[in-house]
C-alpha positions in Angstrom: 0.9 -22.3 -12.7 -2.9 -21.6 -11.5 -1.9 -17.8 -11.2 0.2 -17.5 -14.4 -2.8 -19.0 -16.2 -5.1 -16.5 -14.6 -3.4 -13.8 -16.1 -4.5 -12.1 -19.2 -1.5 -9.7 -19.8 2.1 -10.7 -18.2 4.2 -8.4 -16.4 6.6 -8.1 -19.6 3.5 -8.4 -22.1 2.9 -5.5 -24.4 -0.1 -3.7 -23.8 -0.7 -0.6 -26.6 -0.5 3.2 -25.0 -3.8 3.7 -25.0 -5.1 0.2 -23.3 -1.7 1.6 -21.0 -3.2 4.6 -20.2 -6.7 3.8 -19.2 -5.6 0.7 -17.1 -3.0 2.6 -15.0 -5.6 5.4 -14.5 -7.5 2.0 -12.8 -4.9 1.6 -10.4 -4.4 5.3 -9.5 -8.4 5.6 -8.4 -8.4 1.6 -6.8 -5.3 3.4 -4.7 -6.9 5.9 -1.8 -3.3 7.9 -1.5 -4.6 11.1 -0.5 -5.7 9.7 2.5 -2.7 9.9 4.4 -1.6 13.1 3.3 -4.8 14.4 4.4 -4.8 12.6 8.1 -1.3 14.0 8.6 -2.6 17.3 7.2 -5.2 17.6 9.8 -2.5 16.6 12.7 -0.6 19.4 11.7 -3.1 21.9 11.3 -2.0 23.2 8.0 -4.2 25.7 5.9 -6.2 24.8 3.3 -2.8 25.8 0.6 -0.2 23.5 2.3 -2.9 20.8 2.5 -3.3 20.8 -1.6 0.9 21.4 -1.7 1.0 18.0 0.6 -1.0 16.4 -1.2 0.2 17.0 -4.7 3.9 16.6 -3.3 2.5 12.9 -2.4 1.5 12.2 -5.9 4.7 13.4 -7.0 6.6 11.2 -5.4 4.5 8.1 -5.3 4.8 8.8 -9.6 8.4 8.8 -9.4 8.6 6.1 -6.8 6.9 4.1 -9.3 8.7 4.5 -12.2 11.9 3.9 -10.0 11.0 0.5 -9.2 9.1 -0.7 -12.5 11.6 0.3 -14.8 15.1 0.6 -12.9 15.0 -0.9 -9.7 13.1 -3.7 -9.0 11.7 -4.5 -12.7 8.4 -6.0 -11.4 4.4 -4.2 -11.6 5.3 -1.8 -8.4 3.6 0.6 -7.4 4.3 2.9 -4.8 2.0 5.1 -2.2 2.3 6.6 1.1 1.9 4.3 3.9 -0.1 5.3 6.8 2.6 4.1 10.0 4.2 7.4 9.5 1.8 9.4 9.8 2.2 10.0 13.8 5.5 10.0 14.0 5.9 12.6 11.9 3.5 15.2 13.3 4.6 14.1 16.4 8.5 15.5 15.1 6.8 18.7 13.2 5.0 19.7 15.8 7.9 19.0 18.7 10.3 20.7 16.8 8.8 24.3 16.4 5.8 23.2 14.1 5.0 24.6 10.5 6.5 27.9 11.1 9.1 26.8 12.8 12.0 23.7 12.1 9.3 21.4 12.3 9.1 20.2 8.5 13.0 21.0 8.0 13.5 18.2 11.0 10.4 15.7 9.3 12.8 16.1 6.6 16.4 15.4 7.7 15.3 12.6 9.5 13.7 10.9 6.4 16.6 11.8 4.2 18.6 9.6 6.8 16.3 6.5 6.9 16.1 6.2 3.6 19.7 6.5 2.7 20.2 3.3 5.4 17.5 1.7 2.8 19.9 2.5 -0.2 23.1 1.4 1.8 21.1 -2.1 3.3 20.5 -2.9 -0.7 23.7 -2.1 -2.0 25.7 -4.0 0.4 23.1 -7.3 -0.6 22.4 -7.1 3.3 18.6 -6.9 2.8 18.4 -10.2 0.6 20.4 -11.7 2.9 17.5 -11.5 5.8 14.8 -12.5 3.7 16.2 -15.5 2.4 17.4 -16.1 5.8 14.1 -15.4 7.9 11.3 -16.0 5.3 10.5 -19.1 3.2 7.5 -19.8 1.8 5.5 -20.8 4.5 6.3 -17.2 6.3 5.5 -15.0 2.9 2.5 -17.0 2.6 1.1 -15.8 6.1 2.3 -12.3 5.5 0.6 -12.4 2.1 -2.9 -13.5 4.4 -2.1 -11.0 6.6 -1.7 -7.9 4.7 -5.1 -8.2 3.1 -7.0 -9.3 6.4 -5.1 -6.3 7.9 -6.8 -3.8 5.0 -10.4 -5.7 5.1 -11.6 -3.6 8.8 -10.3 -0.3 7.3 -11.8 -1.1 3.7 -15.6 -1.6 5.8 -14.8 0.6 8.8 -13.2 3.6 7.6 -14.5 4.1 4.2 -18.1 2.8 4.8 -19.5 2.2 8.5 -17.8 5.6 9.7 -17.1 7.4 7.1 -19.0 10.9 6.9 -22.8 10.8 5.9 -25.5 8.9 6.2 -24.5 5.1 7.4 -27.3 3.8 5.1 -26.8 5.6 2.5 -23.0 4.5 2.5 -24.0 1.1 2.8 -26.4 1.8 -0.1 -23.7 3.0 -1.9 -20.9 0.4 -1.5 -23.0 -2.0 -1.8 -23.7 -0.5 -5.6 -20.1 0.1 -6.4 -19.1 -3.7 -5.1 -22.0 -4.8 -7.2 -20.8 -3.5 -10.2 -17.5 -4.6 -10.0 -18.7 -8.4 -9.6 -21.2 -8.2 -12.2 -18.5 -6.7 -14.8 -16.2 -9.9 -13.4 -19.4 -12.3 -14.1 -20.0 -10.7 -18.1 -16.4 -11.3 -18.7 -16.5 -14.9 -17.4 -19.8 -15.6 -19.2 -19.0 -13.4 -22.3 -15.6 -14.3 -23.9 -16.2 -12.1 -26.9 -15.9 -9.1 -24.5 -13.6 -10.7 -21.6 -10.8 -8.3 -22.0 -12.7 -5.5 -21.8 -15.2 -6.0 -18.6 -12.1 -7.7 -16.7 -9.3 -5.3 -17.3 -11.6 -2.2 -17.0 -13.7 -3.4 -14.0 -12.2 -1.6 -11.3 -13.2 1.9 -13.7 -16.6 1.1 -14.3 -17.5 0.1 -11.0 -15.4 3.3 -9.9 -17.4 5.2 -12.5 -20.7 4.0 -11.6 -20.2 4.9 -7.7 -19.2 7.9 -8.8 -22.5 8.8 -10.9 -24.6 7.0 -8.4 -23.4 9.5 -5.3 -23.5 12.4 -7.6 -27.4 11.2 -8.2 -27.5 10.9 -4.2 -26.2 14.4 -3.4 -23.1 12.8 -2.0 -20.4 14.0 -4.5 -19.0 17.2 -3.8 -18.6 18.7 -7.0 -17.6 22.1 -5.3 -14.4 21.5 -4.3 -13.2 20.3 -7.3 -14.9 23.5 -8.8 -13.2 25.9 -6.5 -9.6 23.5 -6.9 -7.0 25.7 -9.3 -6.2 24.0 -12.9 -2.5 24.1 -12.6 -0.1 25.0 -9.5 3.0 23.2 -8.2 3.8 21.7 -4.9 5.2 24.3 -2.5 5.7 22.6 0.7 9.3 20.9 -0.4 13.0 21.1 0.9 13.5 24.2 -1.1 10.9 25.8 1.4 11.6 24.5 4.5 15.3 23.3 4.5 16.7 20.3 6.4 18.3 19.9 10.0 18.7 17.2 12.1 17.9 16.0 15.6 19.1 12.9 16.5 15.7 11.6 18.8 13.7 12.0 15.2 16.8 10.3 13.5 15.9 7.3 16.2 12.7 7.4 15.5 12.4 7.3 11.8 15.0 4.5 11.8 12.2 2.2 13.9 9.4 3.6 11.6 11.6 2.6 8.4 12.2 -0.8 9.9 8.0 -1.3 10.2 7.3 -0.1 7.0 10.3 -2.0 5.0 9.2 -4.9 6.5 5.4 -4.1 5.3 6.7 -3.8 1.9 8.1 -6.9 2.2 4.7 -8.6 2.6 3.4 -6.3 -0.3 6.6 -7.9 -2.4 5.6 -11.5 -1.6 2.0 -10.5 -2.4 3.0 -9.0 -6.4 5.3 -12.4 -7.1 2.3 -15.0 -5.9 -0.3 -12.9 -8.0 2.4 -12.8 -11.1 3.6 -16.6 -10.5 7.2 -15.3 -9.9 9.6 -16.1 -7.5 11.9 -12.7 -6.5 15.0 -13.6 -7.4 18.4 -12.1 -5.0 19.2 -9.4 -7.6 15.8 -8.3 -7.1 15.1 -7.9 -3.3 18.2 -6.0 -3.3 17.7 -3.5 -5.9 13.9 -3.2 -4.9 14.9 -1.9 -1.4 17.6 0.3 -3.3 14.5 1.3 -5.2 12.2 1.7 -2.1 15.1 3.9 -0.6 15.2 6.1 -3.4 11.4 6.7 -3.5 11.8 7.8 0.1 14.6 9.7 -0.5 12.5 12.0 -3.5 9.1 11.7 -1.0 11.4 13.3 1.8 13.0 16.3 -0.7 9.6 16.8 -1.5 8.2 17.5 1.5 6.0 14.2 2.1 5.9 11.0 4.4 8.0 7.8 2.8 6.2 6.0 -0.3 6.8 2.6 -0.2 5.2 -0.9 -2.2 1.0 -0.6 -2.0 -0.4 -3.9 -1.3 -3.4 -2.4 -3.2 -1.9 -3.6 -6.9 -1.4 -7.4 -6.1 -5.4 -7.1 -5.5 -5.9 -5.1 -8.6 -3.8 -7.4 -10.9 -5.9 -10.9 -9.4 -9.3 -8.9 -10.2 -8.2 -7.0 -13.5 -5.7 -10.1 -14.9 -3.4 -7.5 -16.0 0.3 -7.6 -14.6 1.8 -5.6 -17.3 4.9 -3.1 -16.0 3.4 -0.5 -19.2 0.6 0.1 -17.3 2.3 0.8 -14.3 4.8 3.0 -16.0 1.4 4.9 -17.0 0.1 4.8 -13.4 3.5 6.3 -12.2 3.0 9.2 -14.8 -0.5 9.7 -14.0 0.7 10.0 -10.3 3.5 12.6 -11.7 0.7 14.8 -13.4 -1.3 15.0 -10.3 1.5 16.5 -8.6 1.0 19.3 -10.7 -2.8 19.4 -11.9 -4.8 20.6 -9.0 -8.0 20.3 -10.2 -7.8 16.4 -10.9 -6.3 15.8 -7.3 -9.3 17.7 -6.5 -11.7 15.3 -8.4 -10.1 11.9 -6.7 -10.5 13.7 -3.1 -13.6 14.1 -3.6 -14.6 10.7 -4.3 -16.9 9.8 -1.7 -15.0 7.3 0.9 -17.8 4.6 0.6 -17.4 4.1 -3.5 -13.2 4.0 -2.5 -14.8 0.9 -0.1 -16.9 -1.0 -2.2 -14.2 -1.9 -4.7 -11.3 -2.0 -1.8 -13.0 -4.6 0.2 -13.1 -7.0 -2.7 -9.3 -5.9 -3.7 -8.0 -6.6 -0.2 -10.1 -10.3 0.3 -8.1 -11.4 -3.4 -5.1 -10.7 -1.3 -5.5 -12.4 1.1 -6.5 -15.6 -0.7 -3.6 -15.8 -2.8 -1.7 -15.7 0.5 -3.9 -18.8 1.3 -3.0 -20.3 -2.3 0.6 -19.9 -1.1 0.4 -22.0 2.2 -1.9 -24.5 0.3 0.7 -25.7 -2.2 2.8 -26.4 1.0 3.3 -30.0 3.0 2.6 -28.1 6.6 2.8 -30.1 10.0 1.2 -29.6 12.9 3.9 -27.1 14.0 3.2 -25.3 11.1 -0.2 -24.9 11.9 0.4 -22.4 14.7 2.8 -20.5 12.7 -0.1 -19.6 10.3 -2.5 -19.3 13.1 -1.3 -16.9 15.6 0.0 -14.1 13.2 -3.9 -14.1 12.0 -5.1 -14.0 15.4 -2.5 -10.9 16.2 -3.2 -9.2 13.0 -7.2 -9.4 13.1 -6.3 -8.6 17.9 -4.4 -5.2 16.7 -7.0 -4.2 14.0 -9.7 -4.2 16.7 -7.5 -3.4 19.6 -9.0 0.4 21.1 -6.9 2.9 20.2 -6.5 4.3 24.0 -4.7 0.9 24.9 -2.2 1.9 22.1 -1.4 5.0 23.5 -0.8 4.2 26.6 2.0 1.8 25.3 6.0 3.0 25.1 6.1 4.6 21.9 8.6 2.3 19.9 5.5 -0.2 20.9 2.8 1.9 19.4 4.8 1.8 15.9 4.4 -1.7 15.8 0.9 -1.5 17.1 0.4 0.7 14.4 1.1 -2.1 11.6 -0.8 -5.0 12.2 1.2 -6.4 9.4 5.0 -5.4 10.3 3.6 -7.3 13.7 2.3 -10.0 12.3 5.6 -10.5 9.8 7.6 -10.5 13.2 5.5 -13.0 15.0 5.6 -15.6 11.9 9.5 -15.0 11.4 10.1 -15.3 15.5 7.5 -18.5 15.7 9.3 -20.4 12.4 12.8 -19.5 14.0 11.8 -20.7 17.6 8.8 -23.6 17.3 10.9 -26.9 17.8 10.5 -29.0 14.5 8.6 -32.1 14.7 11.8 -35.2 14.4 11.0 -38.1 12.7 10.6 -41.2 14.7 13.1 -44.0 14.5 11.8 -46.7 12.5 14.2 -48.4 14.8 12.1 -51.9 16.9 13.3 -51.2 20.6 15.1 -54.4 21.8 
């Protein structure tokens, strides 16, 4: 009961609009989604317009994604975002296939539409539930729980502070601000009951904010894109634009890249119910998958890469103590009016990477512990040991392997290079199937 007890609001606690409102806003800037769209952007070379239509088509669907899976799919605090396996694969198909003026999106397209109606099928048949109960107890979705945020902690320090653009000390400077203001709101709410709620719930914002107002200060902020950014337009780059055919190699491949990123989702899955003290019940893996096919399903029609569960929110939820499925309903609609209002896309772009960093690096180390809270209210043996141990060492050997070793690997390899957590899911589920269990010995006195 340690997490339930952590808690301040429960996933079916009321929270009042308002409260709603500012709290899911909290998860929308702790969630960098506009990174992927704008790596895949720059793979496909696309002009500043279809860059802005990608990226509000993203928001889009990761806002309906969301309110799929809170509120008819899954029922549980879900919130959904691109995930960045994808993001290859699919400029890799675009750009085979005749590129942006050719069938290159139209293919992207038909192939997703596929992979995620196999998503819809694999729930509504009970087939996914199935597999999980089959290949993952408690001692596996612990791992993958420790694995998802060790996976995130390199990118959190590498890619948003150490070489991101700018100055390195400067970026430094600033995370190092933003991560300080997240603990010391954390530290007023412990010391300070009288004003708990407020420091803990809204500490993500503040130390958001603060970054924010500290880079501006610093001449890091860049205040004139968002100034040049329209107010209002609507996404352009969707199905209605580019239609939908089908090749049956991109089919292929989209399957295999559906199978990695499910199976990421899963850890993301494991991750919500240990931070919330709830155990996913049948019902639920099915219709969440149903739910994660769907989300792909209105991603693809729109024109964007899959969004699927963001192991972001289980961080969120152990730092803020709010679990509450109103506030992610809000965070799904503030997704939804991004999709649409340019100029506030515009503003959460524009936050510098290294204030994204400061507050992710904390986020990602919370979820990894509570994967470590998992395995510790286990009775492990010594064979267990090595079932926990080597998915760590693979996860923490594919974050720091070099990317040219990658490529040079057969590409249904590289997908699961890609994922250091779809690889390290596999390895704990292939180790707990094939280590020999440790027999009792006989009690028996030999004669």
């Amino acid at each position: 009961m340690e997490n339930k007890s952590s808690l301040l609001v429960g996933p079916d606690d009321k929270v009042g609009f308002g409260e709603a409102g500012f709290l899911g806003l909290q998860h929308v800037l702790a969630m960098d989604i506009y990174v992927p769209p704008i790596i895949l952007a720059g793979m496909m070379a696309m002009g500043v317009g279809d860059q802005m239509s990608l990226l509000q088509s993203t928001f889009l669907a990761a806002g309906i994604g969301t309110i799929l899976q809170t509120y008819v799919f899954m029922k549980m605090p879900v919130s959904q975002g691109p995930s960045f396996v994808p993001l290859g694969a699919a400029a890799g198909v675009v750009l085979a296939s005749g590129g942006l003026k050719g069938n290159g999106m139209g293919t992207l397209i038909g192939s997703l539409l596929i992979g995620a109606i196999i998503l819809i099928i694999l729930g509504i048949t009970g087939v996914f539930q199935k597999v999980i109960s089959k290949l993952v107890p408690a001692l596996v979705g612990g791992t993958i729980i420790t694995c998802v945020g060790l996976s995130l902690i390199p990118s959190a320090l590498n890619d948003n502070i150490f070489k991101a653009s700018g100055n390195i000390n400067n970026n430094i400077i600033l995370a190092s601000i933003t991560a300080l203001t997240l603990l010391v709101s954390v530290g007023i709410s412990n010391r300070f009951p009288q004003v708990r709620r407020f420091f803990r719930t809204g500490s993500i914002i503040l130390a958001l904010g603060v970054g924010t107002v500290v880079s501006t200060l610093m001449g890091i902020f860049d205040w004139k894109t968002v100034g040049d950014a329209a107010w209002f337009s609507v996404p352009t780059g969707t199905v209605l634009k580019y239609g939908i055919h089908f090749s049956p190699s991109a089919i292929i491949t989209f399957i295999i890249i559906y199978a990695v990123i499910t199976t990421e989702t899963t850890g993301t899955w494991f991750a919500m119910g240990a931070v919330t003290n709830h155990e996913i019940s049948k019902k639920q893996w099915n219709m969440g998958i149903i739910g994660e096919g769907f989300s792909c399903l209105v991603a693809a029609l729109l024109g964007t890469t899959p969004v699927t569960g963001y192991s972001t929110n289980a961080g969120v939820i152990s730092i803020t103590g709010v679990a509450s499925k109103r506030v992610f309903l809000f965070a799904g609609i503030w997704f939804s009016v991004l999709g649409f209002f340019s100029k506030l896309s515009a503003f959460l772009a524009a936050i510098p990477a290294p204030v994204i960093g400061g507050v992710f690096a904390i986020i990602c180390v919370t979820i990894m512990l509570n994967g470590l809270n998992v395995i510790r209210g286990l009775h492990t043996t010594d064979r267990d040991i090595y079932i926990i141990g080597l998915p760590i060492i693979l996860t923490l050997a594919l974050v720091l392997l070099p990317a040219n070793v990658t490529k040079q690997a057969p590409q249904i390899i590289q997908y699961l290079l890609g994922s250091p957590i779809a690889a390290a899911a596999v390895a704990a589920i292939l180790l707990n199937l094939l280590m020999p269990r440790i027999k009792e010995l006989s009690t028996t006195k030999s004669a």
